[in-house]
DRENBA-197317 format. One line per field, with one value per residue (C-alpha): x, y, z; residue number from 1. Coordinates in Angstrom, 2 decimals. Layout:
px: X:...
py: Y:...
pz: Z:...
resi: NUM:...
# end
This chain:
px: -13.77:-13.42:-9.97:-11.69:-12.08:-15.89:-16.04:-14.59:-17.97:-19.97:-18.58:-19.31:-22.64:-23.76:-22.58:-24.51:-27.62:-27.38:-27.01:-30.03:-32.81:-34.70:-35.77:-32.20:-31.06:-33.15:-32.62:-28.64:-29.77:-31.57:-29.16:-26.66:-24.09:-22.73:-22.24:-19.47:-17.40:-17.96:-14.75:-13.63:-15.50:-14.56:-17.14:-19.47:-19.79:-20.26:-24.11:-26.82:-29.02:-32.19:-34.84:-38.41:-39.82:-37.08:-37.18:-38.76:-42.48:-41.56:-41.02:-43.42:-42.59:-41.66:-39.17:-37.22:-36.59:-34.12:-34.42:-37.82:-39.51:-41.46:-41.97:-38.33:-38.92:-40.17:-41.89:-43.06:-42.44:-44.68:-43.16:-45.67:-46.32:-44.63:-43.78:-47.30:-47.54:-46.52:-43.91:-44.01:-40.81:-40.13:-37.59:-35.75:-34.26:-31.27:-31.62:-32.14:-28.17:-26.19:-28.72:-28.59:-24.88:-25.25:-27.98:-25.80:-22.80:-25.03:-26.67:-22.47:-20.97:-23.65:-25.70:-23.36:-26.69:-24.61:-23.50:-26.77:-30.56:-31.99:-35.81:-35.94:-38.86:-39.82:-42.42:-42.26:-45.47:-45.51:-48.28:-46.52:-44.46:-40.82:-39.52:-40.97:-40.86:-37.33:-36.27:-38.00:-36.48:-32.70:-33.98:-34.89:-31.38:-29.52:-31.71:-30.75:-27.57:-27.43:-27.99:-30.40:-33.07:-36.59:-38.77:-41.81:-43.97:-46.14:-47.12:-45.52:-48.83:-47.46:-43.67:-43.35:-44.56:-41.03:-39.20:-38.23:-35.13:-32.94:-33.86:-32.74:-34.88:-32.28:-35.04:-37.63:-40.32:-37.24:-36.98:-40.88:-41.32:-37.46:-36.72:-40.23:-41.02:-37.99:-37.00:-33.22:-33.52:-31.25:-33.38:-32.07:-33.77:-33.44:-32.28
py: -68.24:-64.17:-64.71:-66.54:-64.91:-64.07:-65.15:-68.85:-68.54:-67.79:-70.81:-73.01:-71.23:-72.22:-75.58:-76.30:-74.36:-76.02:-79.89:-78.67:-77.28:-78.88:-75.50:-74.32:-78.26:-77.99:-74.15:-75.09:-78.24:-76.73:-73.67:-76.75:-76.08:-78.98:-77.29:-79.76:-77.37:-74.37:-74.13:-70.43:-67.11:-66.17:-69.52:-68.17:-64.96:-66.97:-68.62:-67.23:-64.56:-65.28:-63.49:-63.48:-64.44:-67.69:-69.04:-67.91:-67.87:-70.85:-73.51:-74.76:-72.75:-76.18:-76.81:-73.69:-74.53:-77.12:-80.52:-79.36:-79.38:-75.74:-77.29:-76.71:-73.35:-70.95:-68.65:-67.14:-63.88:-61.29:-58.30:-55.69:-55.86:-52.68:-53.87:-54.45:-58.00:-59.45:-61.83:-64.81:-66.73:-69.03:-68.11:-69.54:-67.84:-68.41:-66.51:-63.73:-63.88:-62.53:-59.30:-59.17:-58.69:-55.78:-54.46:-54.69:-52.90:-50.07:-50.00:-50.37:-47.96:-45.46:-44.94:-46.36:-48.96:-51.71:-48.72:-47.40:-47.29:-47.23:-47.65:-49.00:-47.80:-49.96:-47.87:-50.47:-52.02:-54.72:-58.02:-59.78:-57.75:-58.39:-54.99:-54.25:-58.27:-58.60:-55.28:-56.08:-59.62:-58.53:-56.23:-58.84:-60.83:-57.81:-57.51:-61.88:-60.57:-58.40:-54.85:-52.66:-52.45:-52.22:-52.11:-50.96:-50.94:-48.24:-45.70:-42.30:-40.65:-39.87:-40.42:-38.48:-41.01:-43.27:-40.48:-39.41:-38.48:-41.33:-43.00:-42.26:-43.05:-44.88:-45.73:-43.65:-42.62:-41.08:-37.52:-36.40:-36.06:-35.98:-32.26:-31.41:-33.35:-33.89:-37.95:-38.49:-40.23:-42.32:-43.38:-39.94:-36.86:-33.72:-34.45
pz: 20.44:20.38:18.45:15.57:12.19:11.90:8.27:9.72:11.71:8.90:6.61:9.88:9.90:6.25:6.73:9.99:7.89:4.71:6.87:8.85:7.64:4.47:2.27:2.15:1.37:-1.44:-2.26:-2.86:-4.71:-7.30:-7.69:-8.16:-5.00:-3.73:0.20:0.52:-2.25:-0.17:2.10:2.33:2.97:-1.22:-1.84:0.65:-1.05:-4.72:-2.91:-4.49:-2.64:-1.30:-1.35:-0.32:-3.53:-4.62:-0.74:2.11:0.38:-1.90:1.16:3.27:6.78:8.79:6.06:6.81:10.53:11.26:11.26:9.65:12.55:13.32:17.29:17.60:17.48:20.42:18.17:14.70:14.03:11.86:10.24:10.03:6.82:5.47:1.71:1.76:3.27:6.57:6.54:9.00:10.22:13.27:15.64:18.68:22.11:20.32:17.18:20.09:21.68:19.21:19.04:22.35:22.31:20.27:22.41:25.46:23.28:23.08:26.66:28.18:26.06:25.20:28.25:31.06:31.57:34.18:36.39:36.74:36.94:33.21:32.03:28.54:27.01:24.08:21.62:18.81:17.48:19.56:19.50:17.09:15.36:15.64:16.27:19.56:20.46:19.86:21.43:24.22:24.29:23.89:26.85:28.88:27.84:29.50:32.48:33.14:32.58:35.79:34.05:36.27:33.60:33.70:30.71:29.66:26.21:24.99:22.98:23.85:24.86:28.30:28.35:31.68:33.60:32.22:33.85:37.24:39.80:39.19:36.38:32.86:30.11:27.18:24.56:24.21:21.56:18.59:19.25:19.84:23.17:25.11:24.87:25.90:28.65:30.15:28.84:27.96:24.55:23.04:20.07:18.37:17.90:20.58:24.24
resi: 1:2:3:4:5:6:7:8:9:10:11:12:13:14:15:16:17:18:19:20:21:22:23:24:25:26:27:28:29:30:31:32:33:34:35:36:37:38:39:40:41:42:43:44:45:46:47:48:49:50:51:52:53:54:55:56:57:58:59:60:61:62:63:64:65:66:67:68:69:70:71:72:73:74:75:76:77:78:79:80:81:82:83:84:85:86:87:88:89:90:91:92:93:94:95:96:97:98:99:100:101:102:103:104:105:106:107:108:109:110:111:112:113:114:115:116:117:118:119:120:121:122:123:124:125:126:127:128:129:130:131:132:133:134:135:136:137:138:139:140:141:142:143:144:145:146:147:148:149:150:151:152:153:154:155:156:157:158:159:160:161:162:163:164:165:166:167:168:169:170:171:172:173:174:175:176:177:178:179:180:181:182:183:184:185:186:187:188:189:190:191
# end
């Protein structure tokens, strides 16, 4: 529904969230909303805020996937740790779409990516770190979608090798290595 108001969608969103999964059930409980009472997008904004510390470490992890069930999801994610301790939450293909849809805003309107040849060069920490797992997922999403994109994962120690006659480079290692050896980079820096 492209005509509906987005903060309709969120209101839909929390209701679907707070019916679904257990932790935020009880979350709301215990901060004393009644999700029935929250109708517009001004009562949305009134929830309180959660954090890491009052609900995602507080709940056991099955209890914040729907239905409370973690097999419903198709992964967990790790962050890498950079507040000084990973962070672990599941995730589903679908969490993945709506990304995805920004990813392909990008790819369309900044590199021209579904008119022509483009390597995607993911140089996010990958394993299980979400960054270079979830870039290289919303990738993948584009490629399904018909886009002519490869990818690849690495570090930048030889980016030349991503590069050749025909194929432009639209994510590369941010600004090291474009200018100098010849990459087009879209991840910022020089080139």
């Amino acid at each position: 529904m492209p005509d509906e108001d987005p903060r309709t969608r969120v209101v839909d969103l929390f209701h679907q969230v707070a019916a679904s999964v257990p932790a935020y059930r009880a979350f709301l409980h215990e901060h004393g909303v009644d999700p029935g009472e929250v109708r517009t997008f001004a009562d949305f904004e009134r929830l309180p805020l959660l954090t890491k510390e009052n609900y995602h470490r507080r709940y056991p992890l099955p209890d914040l996937c729907r239905q409370g069930r973690l097999d419903g999801c198709d992964m967990i994610a790790v962050s890498s740790g950079s507040t000084g301790q990973p962070t672990i939450w599941p995730r589903s293909v679908t969490d993945e779409v709506a990304v995805a849809a920004r990813f392909e805003q990008v790819f369309a309107d900044s590199f021209a990516a579904a008119e022509r040849t483009t390597l995607a060069v993911v140089c996010f920490p990958l394993g299980t770190w979400v960054g270079g797992l979830y870039t290289l997922a919303c990738t993948r999403h584009l490629a399904a979608k018909g886009y002519p994109i490869t990818r690849t994962w690495s570090t930048p120690e030889s980016p030349r090798a991503w590069t050749g006659p025909g194929i432009r480079s639209s994510w590369c290692w941010p600004g090291r290595y474009s200018a100098r050896n010849g990459a087009t980079s879209s991840a910022g820096g020089p080139g």
